[in-house]
KOLLOSE-381350 format. One record per residue: y, x, z of N, C-alpha, C in turn; residue in three letters; residue number from 1. Coordinates in pm, 1 decimal. Atoms other than C-alpha are relative to their C-alpha. Example, Ala and Ser with C-alpha at 12.3 -4.5 7.8 and 13.67 -1.06 7.14 Angstrom:
2
[[-119.0, 89.0, 0.0], [-450.0, 1230.0, 780.0], [120.0, 90.0, 0.0], Ala, 1]
[[-119.0, -82.0, -6.0], [-106.0, 1367.0, 714.0], [109.0, -77.0, 73.0], Ser, 2]
***
This chain:
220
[[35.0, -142.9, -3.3], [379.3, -2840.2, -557.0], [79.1, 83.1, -100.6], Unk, 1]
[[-84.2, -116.8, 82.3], [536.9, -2701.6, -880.5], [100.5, -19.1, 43.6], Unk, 2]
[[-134.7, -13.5, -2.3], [892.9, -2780.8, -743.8], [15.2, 128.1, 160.6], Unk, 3]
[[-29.9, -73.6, -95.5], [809.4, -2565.2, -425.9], [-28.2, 126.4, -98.4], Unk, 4]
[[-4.5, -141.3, 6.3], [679.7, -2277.2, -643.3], [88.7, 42.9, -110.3], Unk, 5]
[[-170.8, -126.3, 89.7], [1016.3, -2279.7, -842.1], [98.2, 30.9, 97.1], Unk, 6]
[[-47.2, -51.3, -119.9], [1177.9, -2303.6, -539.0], [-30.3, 164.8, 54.9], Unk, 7]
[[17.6, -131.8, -12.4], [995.7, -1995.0, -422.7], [54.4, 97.1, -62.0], Unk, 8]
[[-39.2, -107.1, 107.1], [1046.1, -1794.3, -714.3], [135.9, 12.6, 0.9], Unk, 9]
[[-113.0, -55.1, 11.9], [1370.4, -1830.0, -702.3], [107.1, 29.9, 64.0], Unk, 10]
[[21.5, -38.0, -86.3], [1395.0, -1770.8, -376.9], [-33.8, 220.4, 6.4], Unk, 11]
[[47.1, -153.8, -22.0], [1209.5, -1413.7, -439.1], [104.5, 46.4, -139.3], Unk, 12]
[[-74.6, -77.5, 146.3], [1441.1, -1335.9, -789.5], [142.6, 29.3, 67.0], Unk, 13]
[[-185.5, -6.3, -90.1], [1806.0, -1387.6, -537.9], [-62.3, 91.1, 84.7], Unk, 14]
[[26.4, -125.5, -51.3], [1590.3, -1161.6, -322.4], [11.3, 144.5, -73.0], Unk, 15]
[[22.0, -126.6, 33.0], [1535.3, -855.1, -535.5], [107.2, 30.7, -25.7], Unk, 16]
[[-87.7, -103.0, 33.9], [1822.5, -888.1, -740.0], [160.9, 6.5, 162.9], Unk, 17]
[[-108.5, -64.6, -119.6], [2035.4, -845.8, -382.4], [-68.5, 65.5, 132.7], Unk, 18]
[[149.1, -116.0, -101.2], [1745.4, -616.5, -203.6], [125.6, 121.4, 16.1], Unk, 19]
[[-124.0, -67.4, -18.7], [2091.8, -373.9, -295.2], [93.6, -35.1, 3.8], Unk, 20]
[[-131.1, 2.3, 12.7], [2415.5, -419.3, -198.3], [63.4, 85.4, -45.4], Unk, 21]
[[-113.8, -54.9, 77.7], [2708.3, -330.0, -430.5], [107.5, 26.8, 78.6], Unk, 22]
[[-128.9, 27.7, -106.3], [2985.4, -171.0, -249.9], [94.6, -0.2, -65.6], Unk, 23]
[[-120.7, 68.4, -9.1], [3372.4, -191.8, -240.4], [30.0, 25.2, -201.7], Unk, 24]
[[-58.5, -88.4, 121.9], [3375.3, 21.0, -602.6], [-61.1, -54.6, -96.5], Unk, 25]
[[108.0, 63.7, 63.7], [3086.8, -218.1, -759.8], [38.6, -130.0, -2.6], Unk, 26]
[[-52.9, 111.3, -31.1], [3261.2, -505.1, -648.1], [142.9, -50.8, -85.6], Unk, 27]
[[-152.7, -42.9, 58.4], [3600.4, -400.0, -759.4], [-21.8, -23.6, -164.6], Unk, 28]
[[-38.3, 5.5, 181.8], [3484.5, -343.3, -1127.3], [-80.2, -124.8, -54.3], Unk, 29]
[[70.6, 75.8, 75.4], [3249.5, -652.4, -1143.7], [143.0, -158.1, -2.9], Unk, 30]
[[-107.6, 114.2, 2.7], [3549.5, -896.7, -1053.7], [104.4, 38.9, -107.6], Unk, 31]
[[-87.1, -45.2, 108.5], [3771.9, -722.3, -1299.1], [-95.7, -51.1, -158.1], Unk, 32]
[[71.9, 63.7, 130.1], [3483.7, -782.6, -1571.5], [31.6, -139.2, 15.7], Unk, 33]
[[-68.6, 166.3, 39.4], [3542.4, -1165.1, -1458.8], [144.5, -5.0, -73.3], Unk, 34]
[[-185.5, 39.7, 67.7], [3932.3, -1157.7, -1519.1], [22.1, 17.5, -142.0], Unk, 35]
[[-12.5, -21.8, 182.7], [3852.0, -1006.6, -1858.8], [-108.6, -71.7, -89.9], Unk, 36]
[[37.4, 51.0, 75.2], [3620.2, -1232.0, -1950.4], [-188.3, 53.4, -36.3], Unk, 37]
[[122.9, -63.1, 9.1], [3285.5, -991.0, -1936.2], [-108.9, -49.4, 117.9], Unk, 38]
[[139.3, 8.3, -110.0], [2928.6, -1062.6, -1759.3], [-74.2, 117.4, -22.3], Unk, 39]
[[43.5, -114.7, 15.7], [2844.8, -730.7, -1662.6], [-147.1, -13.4, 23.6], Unk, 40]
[[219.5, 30.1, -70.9], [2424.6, -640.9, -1539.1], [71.4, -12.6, 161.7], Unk, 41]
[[12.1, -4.9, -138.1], [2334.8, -731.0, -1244.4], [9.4, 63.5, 99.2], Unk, 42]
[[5.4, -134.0, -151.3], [2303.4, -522.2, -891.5], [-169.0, 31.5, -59.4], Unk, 43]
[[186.9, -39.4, 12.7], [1915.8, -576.9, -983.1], [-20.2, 75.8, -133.8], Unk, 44]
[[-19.7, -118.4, 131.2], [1977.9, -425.8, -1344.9], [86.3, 91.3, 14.2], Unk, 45]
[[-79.2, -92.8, 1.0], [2208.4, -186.5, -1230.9], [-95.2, 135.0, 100.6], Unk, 46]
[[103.5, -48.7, -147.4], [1933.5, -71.7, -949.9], [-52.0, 88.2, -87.7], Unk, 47]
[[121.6, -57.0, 102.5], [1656.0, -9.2, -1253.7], [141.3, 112.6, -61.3], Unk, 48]
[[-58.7, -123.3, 79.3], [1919.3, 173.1, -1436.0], [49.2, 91.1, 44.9], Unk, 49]
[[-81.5, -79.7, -73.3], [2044.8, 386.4, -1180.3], [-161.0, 92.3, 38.5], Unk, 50]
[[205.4, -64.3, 33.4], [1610.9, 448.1, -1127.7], [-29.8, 104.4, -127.8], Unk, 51]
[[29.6, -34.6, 156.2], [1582.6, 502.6, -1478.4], [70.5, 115.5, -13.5], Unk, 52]
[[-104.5, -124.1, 70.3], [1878.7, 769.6, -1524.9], [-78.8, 110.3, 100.7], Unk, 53]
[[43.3, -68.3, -96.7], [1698.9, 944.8, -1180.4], [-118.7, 40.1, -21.5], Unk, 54]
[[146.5, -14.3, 36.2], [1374.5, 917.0, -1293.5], [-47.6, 122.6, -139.9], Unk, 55]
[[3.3, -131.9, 98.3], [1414.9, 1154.9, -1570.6], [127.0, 121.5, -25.3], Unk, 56]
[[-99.9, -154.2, -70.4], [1658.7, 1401.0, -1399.9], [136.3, 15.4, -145.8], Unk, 57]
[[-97.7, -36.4, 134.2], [1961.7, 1279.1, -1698.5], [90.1, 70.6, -1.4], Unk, 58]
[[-91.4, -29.7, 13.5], [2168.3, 1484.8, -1776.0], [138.1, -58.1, -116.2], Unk, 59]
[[-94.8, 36.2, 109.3], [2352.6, 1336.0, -2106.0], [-67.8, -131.2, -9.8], Unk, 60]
[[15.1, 150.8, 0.3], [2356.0, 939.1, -2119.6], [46.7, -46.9, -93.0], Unk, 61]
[[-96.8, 59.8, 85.1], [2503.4, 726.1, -2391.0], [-21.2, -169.7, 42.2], Unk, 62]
[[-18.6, 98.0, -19.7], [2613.4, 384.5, -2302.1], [77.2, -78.3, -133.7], Unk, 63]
[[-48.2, 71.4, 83.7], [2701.6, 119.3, -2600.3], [-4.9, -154.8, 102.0], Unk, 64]
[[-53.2, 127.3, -58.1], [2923.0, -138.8, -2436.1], [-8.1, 42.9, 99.0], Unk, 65]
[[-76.6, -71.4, -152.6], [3126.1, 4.9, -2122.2], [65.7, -130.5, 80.0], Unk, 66]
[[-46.6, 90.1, -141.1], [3291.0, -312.5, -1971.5], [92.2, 60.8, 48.2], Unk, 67]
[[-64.9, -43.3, -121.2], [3445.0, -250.2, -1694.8], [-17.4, 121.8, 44.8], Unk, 68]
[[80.9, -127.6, -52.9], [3227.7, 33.9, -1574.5], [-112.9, -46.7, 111.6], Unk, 69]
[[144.3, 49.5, -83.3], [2944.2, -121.8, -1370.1], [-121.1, 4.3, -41.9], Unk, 70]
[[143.2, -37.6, 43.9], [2652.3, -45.5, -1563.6], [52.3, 183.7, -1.7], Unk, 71]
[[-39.1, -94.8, -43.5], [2853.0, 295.6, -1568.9], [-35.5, 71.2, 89.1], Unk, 72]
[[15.5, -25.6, -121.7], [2878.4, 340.5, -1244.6], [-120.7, 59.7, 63.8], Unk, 73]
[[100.5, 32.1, -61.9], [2540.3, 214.2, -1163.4], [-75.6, 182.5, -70.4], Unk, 74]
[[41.6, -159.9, 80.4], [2396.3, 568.7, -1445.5], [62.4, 88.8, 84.1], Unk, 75]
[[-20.2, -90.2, -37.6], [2610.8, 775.1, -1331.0], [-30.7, 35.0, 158.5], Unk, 76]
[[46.3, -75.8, -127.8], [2480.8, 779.2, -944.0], [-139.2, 11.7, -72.6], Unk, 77]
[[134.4, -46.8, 34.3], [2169.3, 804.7, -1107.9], [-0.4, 142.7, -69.2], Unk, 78]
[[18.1, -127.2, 122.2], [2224.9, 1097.7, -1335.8], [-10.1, 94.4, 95.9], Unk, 79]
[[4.4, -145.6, -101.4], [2211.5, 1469.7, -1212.6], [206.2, -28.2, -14.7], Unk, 80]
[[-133.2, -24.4, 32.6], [2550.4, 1573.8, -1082.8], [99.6, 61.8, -63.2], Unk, 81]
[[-113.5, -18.4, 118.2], [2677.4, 1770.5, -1386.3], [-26.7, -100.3, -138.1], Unk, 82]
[[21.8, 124.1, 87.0], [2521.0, 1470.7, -1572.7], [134.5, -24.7, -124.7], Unk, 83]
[[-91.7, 35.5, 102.9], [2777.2, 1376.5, -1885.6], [-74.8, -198.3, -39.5], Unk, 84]
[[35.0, 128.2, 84.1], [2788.8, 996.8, -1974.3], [98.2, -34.7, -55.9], Unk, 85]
[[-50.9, -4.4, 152.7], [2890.3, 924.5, -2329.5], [5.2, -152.3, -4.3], Unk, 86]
[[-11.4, 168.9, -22.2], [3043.2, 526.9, -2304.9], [78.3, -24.5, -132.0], Unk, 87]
[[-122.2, 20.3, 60.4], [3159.6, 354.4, -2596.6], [35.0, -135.7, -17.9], Unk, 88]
[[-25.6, 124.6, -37.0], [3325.6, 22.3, -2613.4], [121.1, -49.2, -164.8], Unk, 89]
[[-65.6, 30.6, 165.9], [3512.7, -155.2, -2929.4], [176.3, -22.8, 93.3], Unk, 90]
[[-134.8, 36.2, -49.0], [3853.8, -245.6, -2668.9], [-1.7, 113.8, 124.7], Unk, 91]
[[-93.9, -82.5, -63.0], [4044.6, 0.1, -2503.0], [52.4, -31.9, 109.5], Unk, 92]
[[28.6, 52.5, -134.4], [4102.3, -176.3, -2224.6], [-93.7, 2.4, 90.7], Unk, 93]
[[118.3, -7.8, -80.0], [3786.0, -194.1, -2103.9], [-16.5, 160.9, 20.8], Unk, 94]
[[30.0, -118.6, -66.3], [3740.6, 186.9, -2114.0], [110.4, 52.7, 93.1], Unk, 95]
[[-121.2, 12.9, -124.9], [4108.2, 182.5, -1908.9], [-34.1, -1.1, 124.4], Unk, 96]
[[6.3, 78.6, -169.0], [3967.4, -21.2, -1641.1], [-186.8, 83.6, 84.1], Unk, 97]
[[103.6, -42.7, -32.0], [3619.2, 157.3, -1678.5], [33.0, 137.0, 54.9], Unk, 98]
[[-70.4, -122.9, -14.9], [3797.6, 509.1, -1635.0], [25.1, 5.2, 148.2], Unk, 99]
[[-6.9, 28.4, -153.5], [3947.9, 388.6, -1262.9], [-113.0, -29.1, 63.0], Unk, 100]
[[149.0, 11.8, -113.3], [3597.5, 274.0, -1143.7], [-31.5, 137.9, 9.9], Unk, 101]
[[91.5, -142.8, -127.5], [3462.7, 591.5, -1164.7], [81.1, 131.0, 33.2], Unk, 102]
[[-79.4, -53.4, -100.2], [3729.4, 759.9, -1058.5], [11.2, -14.4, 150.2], Unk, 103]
[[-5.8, 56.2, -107.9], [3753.5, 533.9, -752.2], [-172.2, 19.6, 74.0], Unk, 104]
[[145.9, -28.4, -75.3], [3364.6, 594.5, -719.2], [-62.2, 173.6, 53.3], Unk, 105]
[[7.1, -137.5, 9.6], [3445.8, 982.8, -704.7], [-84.4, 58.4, -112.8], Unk, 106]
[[48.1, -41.6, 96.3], [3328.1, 1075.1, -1037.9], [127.8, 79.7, -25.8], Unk, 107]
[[-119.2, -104.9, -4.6], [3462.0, 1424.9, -1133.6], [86.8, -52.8, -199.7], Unk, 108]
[[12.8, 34.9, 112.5], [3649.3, 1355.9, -1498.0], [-60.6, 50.8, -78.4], Unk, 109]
[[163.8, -68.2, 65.3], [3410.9, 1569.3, -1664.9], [-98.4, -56.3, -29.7], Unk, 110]
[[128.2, 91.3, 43.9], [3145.9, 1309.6, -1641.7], [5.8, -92.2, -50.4], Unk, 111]
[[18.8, 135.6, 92.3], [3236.3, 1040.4, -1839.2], [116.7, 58.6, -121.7], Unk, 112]
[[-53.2, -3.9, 108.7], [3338.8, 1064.2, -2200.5], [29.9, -138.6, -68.7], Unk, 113]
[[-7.5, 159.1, -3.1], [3499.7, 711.7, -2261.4], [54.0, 26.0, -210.6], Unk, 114]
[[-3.2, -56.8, 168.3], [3474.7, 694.8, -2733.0], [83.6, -186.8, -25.0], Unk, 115]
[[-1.0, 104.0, 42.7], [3691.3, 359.7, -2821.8], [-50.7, -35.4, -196.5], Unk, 116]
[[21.0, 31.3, 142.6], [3560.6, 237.1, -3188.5], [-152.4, -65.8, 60.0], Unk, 117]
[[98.8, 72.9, 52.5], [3267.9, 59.7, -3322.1], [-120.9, 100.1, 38.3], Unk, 118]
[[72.9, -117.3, 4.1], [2935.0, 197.1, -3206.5], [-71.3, 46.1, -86.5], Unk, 119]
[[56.1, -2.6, 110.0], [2769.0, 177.6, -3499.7], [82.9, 136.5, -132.5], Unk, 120]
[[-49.0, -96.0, 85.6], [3028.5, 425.4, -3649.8], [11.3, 118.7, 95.8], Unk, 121]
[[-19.8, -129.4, -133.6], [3027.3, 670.4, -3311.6], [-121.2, 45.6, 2.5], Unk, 122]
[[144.5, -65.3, -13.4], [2676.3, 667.1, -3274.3], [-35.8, 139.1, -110.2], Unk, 123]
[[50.8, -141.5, 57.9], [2591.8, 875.1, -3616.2], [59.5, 108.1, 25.8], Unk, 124]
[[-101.6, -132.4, -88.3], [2862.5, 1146.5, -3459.6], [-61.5, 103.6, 72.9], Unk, 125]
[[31.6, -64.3, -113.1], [2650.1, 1196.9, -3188.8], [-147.5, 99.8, -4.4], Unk, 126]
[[100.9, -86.6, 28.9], [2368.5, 1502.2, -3173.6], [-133.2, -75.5, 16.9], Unk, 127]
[[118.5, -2.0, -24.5], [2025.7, 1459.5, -3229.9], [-80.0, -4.8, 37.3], Unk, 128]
[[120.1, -29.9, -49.1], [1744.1, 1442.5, -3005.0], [91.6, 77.0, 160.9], Unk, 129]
[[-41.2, -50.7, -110.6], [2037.7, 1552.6, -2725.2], [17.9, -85.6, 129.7], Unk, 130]
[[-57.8, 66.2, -149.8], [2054.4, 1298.7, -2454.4], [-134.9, -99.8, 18.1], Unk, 131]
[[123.9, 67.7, -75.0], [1821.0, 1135.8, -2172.9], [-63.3, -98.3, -44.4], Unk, 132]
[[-5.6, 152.6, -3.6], [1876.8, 791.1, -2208.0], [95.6, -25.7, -90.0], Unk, 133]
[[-9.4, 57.8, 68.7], [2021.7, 545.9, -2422.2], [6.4, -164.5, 39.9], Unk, 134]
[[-13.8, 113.6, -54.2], [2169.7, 219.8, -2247.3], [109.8, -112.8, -108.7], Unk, 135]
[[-108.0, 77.7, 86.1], [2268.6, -74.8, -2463.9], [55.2, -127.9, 65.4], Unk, 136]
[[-24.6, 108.4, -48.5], [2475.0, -366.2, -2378.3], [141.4, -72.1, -96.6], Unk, 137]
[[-54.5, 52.0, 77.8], [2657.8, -501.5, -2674.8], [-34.7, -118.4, -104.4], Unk, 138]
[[21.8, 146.0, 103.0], [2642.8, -723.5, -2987.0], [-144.6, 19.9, -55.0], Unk, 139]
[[118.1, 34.3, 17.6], [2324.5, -862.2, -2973.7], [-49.1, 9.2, -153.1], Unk, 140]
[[43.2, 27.8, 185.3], [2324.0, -894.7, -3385.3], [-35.7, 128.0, -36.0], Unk, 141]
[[23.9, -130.4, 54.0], [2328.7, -514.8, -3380.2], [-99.0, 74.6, 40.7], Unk, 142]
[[102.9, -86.9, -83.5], [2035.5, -419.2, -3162.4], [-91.2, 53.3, -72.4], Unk, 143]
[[127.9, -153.1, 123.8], [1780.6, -303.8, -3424.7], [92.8, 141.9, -62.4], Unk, 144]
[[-58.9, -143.6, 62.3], [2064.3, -66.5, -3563.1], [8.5, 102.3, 126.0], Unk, 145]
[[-44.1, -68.6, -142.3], [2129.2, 53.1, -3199.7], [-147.1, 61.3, 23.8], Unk, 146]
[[147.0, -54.0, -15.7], [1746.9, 100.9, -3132.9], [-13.1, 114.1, -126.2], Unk, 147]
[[11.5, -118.5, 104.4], [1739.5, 338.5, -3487.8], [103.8, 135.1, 23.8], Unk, 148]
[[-92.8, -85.9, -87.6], [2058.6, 495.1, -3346.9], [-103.5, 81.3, 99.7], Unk, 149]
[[53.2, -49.4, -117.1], [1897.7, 539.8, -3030.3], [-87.0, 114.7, 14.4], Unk, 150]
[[110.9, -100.2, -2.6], [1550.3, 690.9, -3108.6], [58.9, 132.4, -72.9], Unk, 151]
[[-16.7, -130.7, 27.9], [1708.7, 962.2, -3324.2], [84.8, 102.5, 102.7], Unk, 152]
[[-60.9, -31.2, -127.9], [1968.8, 1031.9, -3016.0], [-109.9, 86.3, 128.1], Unk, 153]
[[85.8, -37.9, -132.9], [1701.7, 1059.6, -2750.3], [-84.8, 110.9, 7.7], Unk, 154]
[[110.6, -74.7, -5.4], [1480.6, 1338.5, -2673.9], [-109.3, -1.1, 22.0], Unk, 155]
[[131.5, 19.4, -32.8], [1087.9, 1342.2, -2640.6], [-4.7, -30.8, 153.3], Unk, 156]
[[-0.5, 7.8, -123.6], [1046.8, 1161.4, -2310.6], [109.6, -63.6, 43.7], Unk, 157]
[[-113.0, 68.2, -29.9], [1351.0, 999.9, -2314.7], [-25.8, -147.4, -8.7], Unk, 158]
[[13.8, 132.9, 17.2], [1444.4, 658.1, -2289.3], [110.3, -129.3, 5.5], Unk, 159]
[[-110.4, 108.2, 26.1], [1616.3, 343.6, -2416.0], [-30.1, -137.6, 95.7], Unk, 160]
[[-21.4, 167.4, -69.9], [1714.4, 21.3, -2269.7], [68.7, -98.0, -37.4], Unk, 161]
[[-65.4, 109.5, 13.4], [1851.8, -322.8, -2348.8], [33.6, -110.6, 58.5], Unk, 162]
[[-36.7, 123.5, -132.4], [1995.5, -555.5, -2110.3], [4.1, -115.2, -76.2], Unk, 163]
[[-23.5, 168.6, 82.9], [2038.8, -955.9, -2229.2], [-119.4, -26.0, -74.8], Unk, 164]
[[122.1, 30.2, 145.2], [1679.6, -966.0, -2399.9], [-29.1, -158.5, 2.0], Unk, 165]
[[24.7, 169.9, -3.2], [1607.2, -1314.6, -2221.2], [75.9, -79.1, -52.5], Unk, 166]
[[-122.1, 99.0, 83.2], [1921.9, -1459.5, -2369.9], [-24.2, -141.4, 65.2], Unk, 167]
[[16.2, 142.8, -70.6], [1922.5, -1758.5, -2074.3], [-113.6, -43.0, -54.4], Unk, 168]
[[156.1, 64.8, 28.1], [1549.2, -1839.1, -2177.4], [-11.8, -22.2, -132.1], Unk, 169]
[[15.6, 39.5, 151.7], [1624.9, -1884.5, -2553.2], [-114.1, 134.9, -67.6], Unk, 170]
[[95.5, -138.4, 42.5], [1432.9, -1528.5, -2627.9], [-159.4, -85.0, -75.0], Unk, 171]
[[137.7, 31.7, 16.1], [1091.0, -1701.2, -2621.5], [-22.6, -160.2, -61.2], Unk, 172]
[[28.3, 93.6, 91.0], [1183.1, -2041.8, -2791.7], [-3.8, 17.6, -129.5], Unk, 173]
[[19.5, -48.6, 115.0], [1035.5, -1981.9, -3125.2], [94.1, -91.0, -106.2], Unk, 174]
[[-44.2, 96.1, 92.1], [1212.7, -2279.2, -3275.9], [158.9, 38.3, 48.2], Unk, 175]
[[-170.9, -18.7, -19.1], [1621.2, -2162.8, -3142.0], [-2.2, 88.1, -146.4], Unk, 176]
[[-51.9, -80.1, 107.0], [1819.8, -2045.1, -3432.7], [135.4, 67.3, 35.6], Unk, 177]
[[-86.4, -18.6, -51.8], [2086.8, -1923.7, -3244.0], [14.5, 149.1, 0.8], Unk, 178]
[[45.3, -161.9, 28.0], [2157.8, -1569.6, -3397.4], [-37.4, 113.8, 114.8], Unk, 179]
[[55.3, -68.9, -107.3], [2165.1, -1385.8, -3101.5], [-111.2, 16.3, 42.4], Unk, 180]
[[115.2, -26.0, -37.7], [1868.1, -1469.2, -2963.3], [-129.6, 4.9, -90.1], Unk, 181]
[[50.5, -76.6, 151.9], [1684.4, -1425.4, -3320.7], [23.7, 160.7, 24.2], Unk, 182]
[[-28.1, -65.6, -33.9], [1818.6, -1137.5, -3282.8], [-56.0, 122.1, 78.8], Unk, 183]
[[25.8, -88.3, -168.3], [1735.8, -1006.6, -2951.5], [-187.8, -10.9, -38.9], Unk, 184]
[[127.8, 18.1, -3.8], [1372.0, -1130.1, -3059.0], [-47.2, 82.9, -81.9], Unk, 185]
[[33.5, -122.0, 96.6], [1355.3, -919.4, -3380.8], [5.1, 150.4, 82.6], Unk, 186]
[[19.2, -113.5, -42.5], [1459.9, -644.8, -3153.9], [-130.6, 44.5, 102.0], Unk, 187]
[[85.4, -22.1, -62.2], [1188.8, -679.7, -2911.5], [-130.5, -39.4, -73.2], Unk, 188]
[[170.9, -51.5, 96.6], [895.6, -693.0, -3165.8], [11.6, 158.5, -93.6], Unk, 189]
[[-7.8, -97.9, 74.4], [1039.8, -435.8, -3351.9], [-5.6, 181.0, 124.3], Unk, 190]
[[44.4, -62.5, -148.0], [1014.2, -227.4, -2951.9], [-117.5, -15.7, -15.5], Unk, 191]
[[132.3, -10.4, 14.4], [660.5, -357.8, -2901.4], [-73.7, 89.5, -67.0], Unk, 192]
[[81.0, -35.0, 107.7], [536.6, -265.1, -3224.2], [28.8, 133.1, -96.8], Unk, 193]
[[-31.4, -126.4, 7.0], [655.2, 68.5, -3243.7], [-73.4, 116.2, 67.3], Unk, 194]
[[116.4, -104.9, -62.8], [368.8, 347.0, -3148.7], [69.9, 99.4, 68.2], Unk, 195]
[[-100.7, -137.0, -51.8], [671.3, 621.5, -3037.8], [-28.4, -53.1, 141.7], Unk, 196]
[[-123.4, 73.3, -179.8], [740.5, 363.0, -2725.2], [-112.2, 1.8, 87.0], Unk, 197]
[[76.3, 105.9, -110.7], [559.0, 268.8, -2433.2], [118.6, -104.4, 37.8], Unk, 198]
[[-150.2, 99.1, -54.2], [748.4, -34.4, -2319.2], [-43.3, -93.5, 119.0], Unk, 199]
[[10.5, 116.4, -123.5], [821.0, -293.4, -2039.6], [96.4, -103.2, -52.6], Unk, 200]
[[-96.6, 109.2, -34.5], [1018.5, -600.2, -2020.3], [11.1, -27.1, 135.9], Unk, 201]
[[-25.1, 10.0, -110.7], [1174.2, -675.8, -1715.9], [88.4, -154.9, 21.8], Unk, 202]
[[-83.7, 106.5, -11.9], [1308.3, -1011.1, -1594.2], [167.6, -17.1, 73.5], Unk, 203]
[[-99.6, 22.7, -38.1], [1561.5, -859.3, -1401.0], [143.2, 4.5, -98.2], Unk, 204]
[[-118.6, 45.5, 86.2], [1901.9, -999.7, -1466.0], [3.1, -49.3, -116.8], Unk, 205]
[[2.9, 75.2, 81.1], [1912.4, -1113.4, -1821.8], [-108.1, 47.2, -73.6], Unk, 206]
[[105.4, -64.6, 65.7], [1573.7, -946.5, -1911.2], [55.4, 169.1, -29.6], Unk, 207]
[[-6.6, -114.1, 40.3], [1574.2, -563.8, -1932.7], [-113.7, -0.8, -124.6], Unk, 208]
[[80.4, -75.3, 96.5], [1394.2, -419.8, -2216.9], [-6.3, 184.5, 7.5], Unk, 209]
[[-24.8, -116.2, 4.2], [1295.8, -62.9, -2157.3], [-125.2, 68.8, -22.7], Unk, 210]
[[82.0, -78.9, 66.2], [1099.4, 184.9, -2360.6], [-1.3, 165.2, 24.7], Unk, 211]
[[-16.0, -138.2, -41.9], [1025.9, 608.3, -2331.0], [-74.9, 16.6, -134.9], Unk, 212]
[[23.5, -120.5, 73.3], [953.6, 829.1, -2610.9], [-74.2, 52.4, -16.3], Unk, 213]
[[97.8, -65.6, -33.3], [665.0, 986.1, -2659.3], [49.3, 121.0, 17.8], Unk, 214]
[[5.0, -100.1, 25.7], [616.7, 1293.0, -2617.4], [-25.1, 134.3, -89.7], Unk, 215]
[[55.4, -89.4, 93.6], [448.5, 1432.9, -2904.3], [7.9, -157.0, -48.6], Unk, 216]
[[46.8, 134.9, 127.3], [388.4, 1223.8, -3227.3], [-141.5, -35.4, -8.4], Unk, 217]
[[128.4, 81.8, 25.9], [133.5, 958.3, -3255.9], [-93.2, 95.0, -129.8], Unk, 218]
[[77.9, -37.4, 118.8], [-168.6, 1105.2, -3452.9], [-24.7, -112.9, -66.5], Unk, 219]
[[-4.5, 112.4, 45.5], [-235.0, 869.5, -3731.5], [68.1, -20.4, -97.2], Unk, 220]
***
């Protein structure tokens, strides 16, 4: 019996995350992330985040860790269409190859602002309390600075996200020492246990992590 209901399950997880097909322009930039060496999100994390940017009508996005452009991509059909998304990436290459996706996906150049450097030194740059969302997908060691980044970035009602939280199942072994997923674990208690957030975890793709803003400040 338990080998049919992993079977199942994983059965229904190849379902959801390909419930959407990626077309020719989704395809294009996720095989290019292979050649360079990147594992972009999924179609099923690219789905939620394309939800997520729609769901609160974004206009200004910031992405830490651009790739190729497939988590890109995936925001920017979500955003409104004078939407601005703010990508930054540590190699110059990658915002190269991210630049042609959404070109090739008809994005006007106006909507993407591609920042090469460190995000940790771009982020304090960026205004205040001015943009929707807040999509991370970089060095796992840095995610609590990115989350402090973030919340001052975002506006009331806004909301962050973190792709890779499961870290291949290591997330929830209390005994791995494997910084990353230390890491990724400090960041998701330090989410939880934060009164600003409401939060979810999500299993799709490598675990989403995604939180919103209150609206007003916690009394208290």
């Amino acid at each position: 019996m338990p080998d049919i209901d992993i079977a199942a399950r994983e059965s229904a997880v190849a379902y959801a995350e390909g419930f959407l097909v990626e077309d020719p322009v989704l395809r294009a930039a996720r095989a290019r992330a292979e050649e360079v060496g990147i594992a972009p999100v999924s179609p099923g994390a690219g789905a939620v985040l394309r939800f997520l940017a729609a769901s609160v009508g974004a206009r200004a996005v910031v992405e830490i860790g651009t790739g190729t452009g497939v988590s890109g991509t995936w925001l920017l059909r979500g955003m409104r269409p004078d939407g601005t998304l703010t990508t930054i990436d540590v190699e110059a290459e990658h915002l190269r190859l991210a630049r042609r996706i959404y070109a090739d996906a008809g994005m006007a150049p106006g909507r993407s602002r591609l920042i090469t450097g460190r995000a940790l030194e771009v982020l304090p740059r960026l205004t205040d309390g001015a943009y929707d969302l807040v999509f991370c997908d970089a060095d796992r060691r840095e995610s609590t600075e990115y989350l402090t980044q973030a919340l001052r970035l975002l506006r009331p009602g806004g909301i962050v996200a973190f792709t890779g939280i499961l870290a291949g199942g290591q997330t929830g072994d209390p005994a791995t020492r494997v910084q990353d997923s230390v890491a990724v674990r400090e960041l998701a208690t330090a989410v939880r246990d934060d009164v600003r957030l409401t939060q979810m975890l999500l299993t799709t793709g490598d675990g989403l992590l995604v939180a919103v803003v209150a609206k007003s400040s916690p009394v208290g």
